[in-house]
C-alpha positions as CSV (number, residue, x, y, z in Angstrom):
1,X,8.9,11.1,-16.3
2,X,8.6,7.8,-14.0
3,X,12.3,7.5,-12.6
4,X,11.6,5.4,-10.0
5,X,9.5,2.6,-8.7
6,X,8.4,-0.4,-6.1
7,X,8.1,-4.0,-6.8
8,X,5.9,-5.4,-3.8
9,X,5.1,-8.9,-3.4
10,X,2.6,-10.2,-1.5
11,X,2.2,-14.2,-0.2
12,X,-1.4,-15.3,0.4
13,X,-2.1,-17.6,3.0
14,X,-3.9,-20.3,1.8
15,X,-7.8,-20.0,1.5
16,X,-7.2,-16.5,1.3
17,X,-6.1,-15.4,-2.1
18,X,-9.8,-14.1,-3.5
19,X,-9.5,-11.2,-0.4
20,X,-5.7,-10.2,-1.3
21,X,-7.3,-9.8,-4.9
22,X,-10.3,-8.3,-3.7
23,X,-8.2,-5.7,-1.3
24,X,-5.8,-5.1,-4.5
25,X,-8.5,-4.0,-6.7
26,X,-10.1,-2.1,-3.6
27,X,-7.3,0.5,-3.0
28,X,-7.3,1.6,-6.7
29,X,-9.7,4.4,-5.4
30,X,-6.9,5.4,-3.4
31,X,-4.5,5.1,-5.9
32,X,-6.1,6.8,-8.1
33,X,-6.2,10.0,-5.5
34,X,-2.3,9.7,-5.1
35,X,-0.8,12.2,-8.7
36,X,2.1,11.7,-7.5
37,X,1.8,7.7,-8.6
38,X,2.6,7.7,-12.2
39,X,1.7,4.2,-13.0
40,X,0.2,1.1,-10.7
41,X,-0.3,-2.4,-11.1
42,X,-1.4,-5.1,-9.2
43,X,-0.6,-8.0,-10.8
44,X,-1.1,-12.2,-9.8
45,X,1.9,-13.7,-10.3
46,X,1.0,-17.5,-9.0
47,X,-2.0,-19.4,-7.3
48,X,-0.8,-17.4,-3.8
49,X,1.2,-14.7,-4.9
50,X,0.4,-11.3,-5.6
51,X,2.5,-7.8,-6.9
52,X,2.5,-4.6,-7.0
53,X,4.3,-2.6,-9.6
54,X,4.2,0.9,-9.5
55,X,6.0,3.9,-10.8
56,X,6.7,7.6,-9.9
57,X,8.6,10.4,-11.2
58,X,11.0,11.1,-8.1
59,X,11.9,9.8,-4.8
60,X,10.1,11.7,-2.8
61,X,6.8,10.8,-4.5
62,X,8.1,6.9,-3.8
63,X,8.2,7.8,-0.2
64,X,4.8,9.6,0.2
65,X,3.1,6.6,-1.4
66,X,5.1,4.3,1.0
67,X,3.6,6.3,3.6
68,X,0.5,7.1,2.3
69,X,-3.2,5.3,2.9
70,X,-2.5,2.6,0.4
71,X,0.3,0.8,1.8
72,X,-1.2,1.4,5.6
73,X,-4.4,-0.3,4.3
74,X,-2.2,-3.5,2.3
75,X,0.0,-3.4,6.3
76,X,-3.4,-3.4,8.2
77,X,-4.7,-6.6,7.3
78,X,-1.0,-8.2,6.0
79,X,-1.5,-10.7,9.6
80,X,-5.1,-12.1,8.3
81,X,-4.0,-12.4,4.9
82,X,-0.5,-12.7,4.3
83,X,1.6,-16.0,5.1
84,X,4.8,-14.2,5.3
85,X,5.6,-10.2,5.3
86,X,5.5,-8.7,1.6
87,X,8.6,-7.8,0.0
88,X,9.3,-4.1,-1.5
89,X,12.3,-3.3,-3.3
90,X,13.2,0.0,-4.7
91,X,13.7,0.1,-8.3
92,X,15.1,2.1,-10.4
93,X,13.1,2.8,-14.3
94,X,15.2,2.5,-17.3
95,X,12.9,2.8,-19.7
96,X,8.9,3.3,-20.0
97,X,5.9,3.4,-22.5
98,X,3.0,5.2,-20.6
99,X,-0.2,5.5,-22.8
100,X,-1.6,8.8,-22.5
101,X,-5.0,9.0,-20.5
102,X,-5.3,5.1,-20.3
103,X,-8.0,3.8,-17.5
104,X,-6.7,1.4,-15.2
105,X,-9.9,-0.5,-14.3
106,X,-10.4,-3.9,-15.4
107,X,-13.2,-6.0,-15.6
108,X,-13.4,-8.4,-12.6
């Protein structure tokens, strides 16, 4: 059961809000590799910002994906795209509604 989660927000720099979508919808491959993600979103909140919502059953899954390939790639280019650093806050899930075997990919 998804216990735990991130909330990530992410703050284009101007001009540059098509390549923070495009590198959102890029790492879902590598989401997608991570089981121990339960749910992920990447979300536009605004004409510049971006989120990240994503869920997971325990802490220590939280902290493999903070360490893992997805949030190295999002850090790598954070300077070229990002005006200001992204927040992440810990959260914890009250309540969920996971649909069973649901794809994630949406048309562009």
């Amino acid at each position: 059961m998804a216990s735990v989660g991130l909330l990530v927000r992410l703050y284009a720099r101007p001009g540059k809000e098509h390549l923070v979508a495009r590198l959102l919808r890029d790492v879902l491959d590598q989401v997608e590799e991570e089981h121990e993600t339960t749910a992920w979103f990447a979300v536009r909140i605004n004409c510049t910002t971006f989120g990240v919502f994503d869920v997971f059953d325990d802490d220590d899954a939280r902290r493999a994906h903070l360490a893992g390939r997805v949030v190295g790639a999002l850090q790598a280019r954070s300077d070229e795209f990002l005006s200001r650093p992204a927040t992440i806050e810990r959260v914890d899930v009250l309540a969920a509604k996971l649909p069973a075997g649901a794809s994630a990919r949406l048309p562009v």
